[in-house]
N, C-alpha and C positions, 0 to 999 in steps of 0.2 A: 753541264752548266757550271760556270764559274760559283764560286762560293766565294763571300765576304771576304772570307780569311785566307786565300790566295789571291787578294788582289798590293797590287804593290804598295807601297806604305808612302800615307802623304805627311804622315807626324808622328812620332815615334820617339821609344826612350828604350836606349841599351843600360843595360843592367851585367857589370863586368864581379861573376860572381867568383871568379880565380882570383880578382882583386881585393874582394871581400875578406875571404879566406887568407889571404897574405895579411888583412890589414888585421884582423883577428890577432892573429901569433905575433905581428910588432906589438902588440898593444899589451899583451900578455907578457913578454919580454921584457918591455918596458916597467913590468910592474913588480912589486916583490913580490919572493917565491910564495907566499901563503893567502895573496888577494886573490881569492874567485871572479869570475867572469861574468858578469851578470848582463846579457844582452837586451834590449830595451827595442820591441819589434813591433809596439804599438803603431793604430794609424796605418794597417796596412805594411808595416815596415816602412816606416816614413816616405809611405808610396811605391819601395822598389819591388814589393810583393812577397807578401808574408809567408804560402808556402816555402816560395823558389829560396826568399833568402834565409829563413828556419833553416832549411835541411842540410843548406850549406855551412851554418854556424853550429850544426848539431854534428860535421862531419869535422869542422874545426877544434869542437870539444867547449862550447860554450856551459857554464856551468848552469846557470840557471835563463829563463826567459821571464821577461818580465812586458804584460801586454797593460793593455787598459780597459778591460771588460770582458764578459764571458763570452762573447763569440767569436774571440779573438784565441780566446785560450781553448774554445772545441774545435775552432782550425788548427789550431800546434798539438790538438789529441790527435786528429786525423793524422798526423806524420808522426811519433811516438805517444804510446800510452802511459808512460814513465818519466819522460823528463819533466824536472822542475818548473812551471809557472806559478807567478806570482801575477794577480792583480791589483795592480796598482789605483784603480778606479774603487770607489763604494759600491757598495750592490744595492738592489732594490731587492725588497723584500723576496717578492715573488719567484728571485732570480736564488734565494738561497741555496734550495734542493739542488739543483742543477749545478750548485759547486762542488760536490759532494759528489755528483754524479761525475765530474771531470775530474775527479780527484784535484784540486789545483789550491795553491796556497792564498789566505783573503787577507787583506789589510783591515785591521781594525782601529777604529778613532774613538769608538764610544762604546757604554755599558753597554749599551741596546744591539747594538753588533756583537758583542760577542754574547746576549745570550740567543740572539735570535741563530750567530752559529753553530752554538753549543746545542739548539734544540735540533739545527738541520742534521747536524752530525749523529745525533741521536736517535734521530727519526731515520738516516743512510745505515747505521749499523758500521759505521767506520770514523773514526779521529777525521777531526778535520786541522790541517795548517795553516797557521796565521801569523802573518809581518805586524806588529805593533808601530803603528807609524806616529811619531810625535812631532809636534807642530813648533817648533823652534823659530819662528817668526816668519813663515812661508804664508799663514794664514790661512790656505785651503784645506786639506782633508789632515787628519793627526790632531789627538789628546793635546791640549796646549802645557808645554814640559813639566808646567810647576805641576798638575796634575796627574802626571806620566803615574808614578808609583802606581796610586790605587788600581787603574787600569790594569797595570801589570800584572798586577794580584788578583786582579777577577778572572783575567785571564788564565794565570798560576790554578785556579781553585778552580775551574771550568771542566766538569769529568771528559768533556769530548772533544775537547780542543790540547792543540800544540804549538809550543809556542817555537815557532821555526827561526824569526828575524825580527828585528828588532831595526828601525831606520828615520832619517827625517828626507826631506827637502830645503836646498840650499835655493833662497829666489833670485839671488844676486850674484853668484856663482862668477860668473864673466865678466864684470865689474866695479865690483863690491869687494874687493879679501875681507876688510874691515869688518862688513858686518857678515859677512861668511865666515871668519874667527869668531864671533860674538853667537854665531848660531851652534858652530861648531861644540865652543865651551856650555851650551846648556844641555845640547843632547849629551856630552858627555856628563856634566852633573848629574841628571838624570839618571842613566845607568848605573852613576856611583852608587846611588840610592836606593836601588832595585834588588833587594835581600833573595840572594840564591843566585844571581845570575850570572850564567859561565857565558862570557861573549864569547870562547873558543866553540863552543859544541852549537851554535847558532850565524846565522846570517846576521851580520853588525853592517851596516851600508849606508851611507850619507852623498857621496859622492858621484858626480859624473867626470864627464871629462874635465871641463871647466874648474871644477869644485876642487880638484886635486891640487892646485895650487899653496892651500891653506892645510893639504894634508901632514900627519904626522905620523911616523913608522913606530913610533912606539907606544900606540893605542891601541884600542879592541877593536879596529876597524877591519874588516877581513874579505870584504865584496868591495865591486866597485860598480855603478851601473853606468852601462855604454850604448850610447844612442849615433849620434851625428858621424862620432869620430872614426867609426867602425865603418860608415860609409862614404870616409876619406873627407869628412868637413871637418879643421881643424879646430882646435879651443883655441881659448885665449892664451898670449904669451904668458909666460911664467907658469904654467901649470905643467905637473909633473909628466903628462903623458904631451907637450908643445913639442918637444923632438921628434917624438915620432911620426917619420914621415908615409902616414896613409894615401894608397890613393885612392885619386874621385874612384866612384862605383858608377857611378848614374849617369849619365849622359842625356842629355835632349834636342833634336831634332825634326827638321821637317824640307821642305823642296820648293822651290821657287815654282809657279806654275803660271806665270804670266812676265814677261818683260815686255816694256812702253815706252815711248818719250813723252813727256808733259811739258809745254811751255812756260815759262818763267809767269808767277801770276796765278798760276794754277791752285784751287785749294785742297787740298788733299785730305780726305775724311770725311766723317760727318762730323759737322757746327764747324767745316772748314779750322780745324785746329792748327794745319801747318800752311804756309802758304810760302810757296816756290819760290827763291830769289832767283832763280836762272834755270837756262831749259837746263830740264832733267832726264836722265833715264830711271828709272823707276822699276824693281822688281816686286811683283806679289805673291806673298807666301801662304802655303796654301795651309794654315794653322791660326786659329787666334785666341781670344779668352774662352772659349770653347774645348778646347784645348789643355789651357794652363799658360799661355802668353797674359801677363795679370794687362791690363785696359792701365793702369797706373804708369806701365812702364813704358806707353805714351809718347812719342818724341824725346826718352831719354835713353831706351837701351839700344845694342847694336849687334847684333851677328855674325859670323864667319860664312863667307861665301869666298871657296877655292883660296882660302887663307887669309883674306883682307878683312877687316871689321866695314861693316856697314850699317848707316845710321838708321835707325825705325823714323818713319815718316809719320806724323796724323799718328788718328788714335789708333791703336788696336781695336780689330773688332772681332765679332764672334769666332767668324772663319776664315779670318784671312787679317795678313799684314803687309804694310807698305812697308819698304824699304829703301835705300838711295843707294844705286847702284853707278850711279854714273861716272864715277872714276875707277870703276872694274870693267873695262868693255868684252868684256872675255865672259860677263854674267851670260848665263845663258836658261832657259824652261827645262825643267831634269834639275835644275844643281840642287847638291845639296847646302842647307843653308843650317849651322849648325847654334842653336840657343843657348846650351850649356856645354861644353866640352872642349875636344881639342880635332883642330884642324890643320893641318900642315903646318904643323910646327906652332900655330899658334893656338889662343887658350882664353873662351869663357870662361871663368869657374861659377859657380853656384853662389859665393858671398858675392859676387861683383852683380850677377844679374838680381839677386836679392837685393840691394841696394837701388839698384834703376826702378825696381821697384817699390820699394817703400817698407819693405817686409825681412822678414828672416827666413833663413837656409829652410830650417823644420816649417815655413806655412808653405813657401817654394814648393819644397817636395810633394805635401800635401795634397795641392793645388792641381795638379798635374792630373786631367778629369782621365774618365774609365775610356773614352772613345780613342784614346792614345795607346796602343799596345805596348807593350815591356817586352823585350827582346832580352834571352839571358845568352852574355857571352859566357862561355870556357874556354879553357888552352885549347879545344878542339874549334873555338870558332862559335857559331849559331850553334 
């Protein structure tokens, strides 16, 4: 009897994890000799799958991992008991122990955090590591800088805690330098002011891709953390890592499973949102918001079918989307119809279809539901 998972695929994402790996070591080259690698695998791995893409950054020699919660970080134990995670998310209480038990490094904002993990650490019978995160005008999680010190010192004075890194968040990164210089100089204040402390023998890290723009080689900065760009979504110009050219990783597609002619007059969708200036032909794709096609990107995004862009018709709906095929008469039921990627020579990218829809690269990736398989290429193919 057939089984789900050998049936052929009607929507689907390749995952080019040779690519990945190449885009690693530009990024690393790009960077000077003493910045660490801080990989940002939160989110599933911004969708393309936290296993599969782990093991290939752990084989590229990423230095550390950086997730957003504990169950993120007992899937990257499952594939080493040793390498470096860091949580970037706050814990809840209850979730202490269990940091302890994964051995992983915790971000602390407040006195209450670290004694709450000075006690977990005490109660494991093991040191626990901790990223000091300060709030440099991000708002969210981190000491707010004027405050930075004493934290330090609680930290400092804590018998079960270590103090591994030391970081902020930049909000404005990609548009902002301005006030991304202005963030910049208080976390550095901060650490000036921090009695004992060798930024060499710890993780210093501010930085994403974006944020490198405003960086400067002759501070105590020594990590860099890398999310988008490692999965070939570029930063913004002017930023030190804007050269390097990553490629996409990700890919999104799906297959045409119905071709029609529709009369001119015709409404197409529900609450008739498009309505036909001339007879049409008409392709239906067998994928919709159910999927990760976002309902937003509505009569404004387009597709690759056998290399032509074709216009979305009406809304998207759950499972299926209209298309306008009628100046490709070669569309045919089988083709493939490609959402983000490349197709005979031509090219979705992921910012352009993030645009038709309303959103960014990182909700994109997100978006893209579990009924969607991840296919990982290597130079071997599937």
């Amino acid at each position: 009897m057939s089984t789900a998972t050998s049936l052929p695929h009607r929507c689907w994402a390749e995952i080019d994890l040779a690519a990945l790996e190449r885009n690693l070591r530009l990024i690393r080259a790009s960077l000077p000799p003493h910045m660490r690698y801080v990989a940002v695998v939160k989110a599933d791995a911004y969708g393309h799958g936290l296993p599969q893409t782990a093991a290939r950054l752990m084989h590229a020699g990423a230095d550390l991992f950086a997730v957003a919660n504990l169950a993120e970080a007992a899937a990257l134990r499952e594939l080493s008991p040793e390498w470096p995670v860091l949580v970037l998310s706050a814990l809840l209480p209850d979730e202490d122990r269990h940091a302890a038990e994964y051995q992983v490094a915790l971000t602390v904002s407040s006195p209450e955090e670290v004694e709450r993990f000075d006690r977990a650490a005490q109660r494991a019978g093991r040191p626990l590591a901790v990223h000091l995160k300060i709030d440099t005008g991000m708002g969210r999680l981190g000491v707010w800088h004027e405050q930075a010190v004493p934290l330090y010192q609680k930290i400092r004075d804590a018998a079960h805690l270590r103090l591994e890194g030391v970081f902020t968040h930049f909000s404005s990164s990609d548009d902002d330098p301005a006030f991304t210089a202005l963030q910049r100089r208080r976390f550095l204040d901060a650490l000036d002011r921090m009695p004992g402390l060798d930024p060499a023998s710890i993780f210093v890290h501010a930085d994403n891709s974006a944020g490198l723009e405003t960086y400067e080689e002759a501070g105590p900065f020594n990590a860099v953390r890398v999310g988008l760009l490692q999965f070939g979504v570029l930063p913004s110009p002017g930023s030190l890592l804007a050269e390097v050219h990553a490629e996409p990783v990700f890919s999104f597609r799906t297959r045409v499973g119905l071709v029609k002619t529709l009369p001119a007059g015709t409404r197409i969708s529900y609450g008739g949102t498009h309505t036909l200036s001339r007879d049409s032909r008409v392709a239906i794709l067998t994928a919709g918001y159910g999927d990760g096609i976002p309902r937003s990107a509505s009569n404004r995004a387009s597709v690759l079918i056998r290399g032509q862009r074709c216009p979305v018709l009406g809304r998207v709906t759950m499972d299926q989307t209209i298309i306008d095929v009628t100046d490709l008469p070669a569309a045919a039921v089988g083709d493939e119809a490609v959402l983000v990627g490349r197709q005979q020579g031509a090219e979705i990218d992921l910012t352009e279809f993030s645009r038709w829809a309303d959103t960014i690269p990182w909700e994109t990736l997100c978006s893209v539901t579990k009924r969607v398989p991840r296919l990982y290429r290597t130079p071997l193919g599937f």
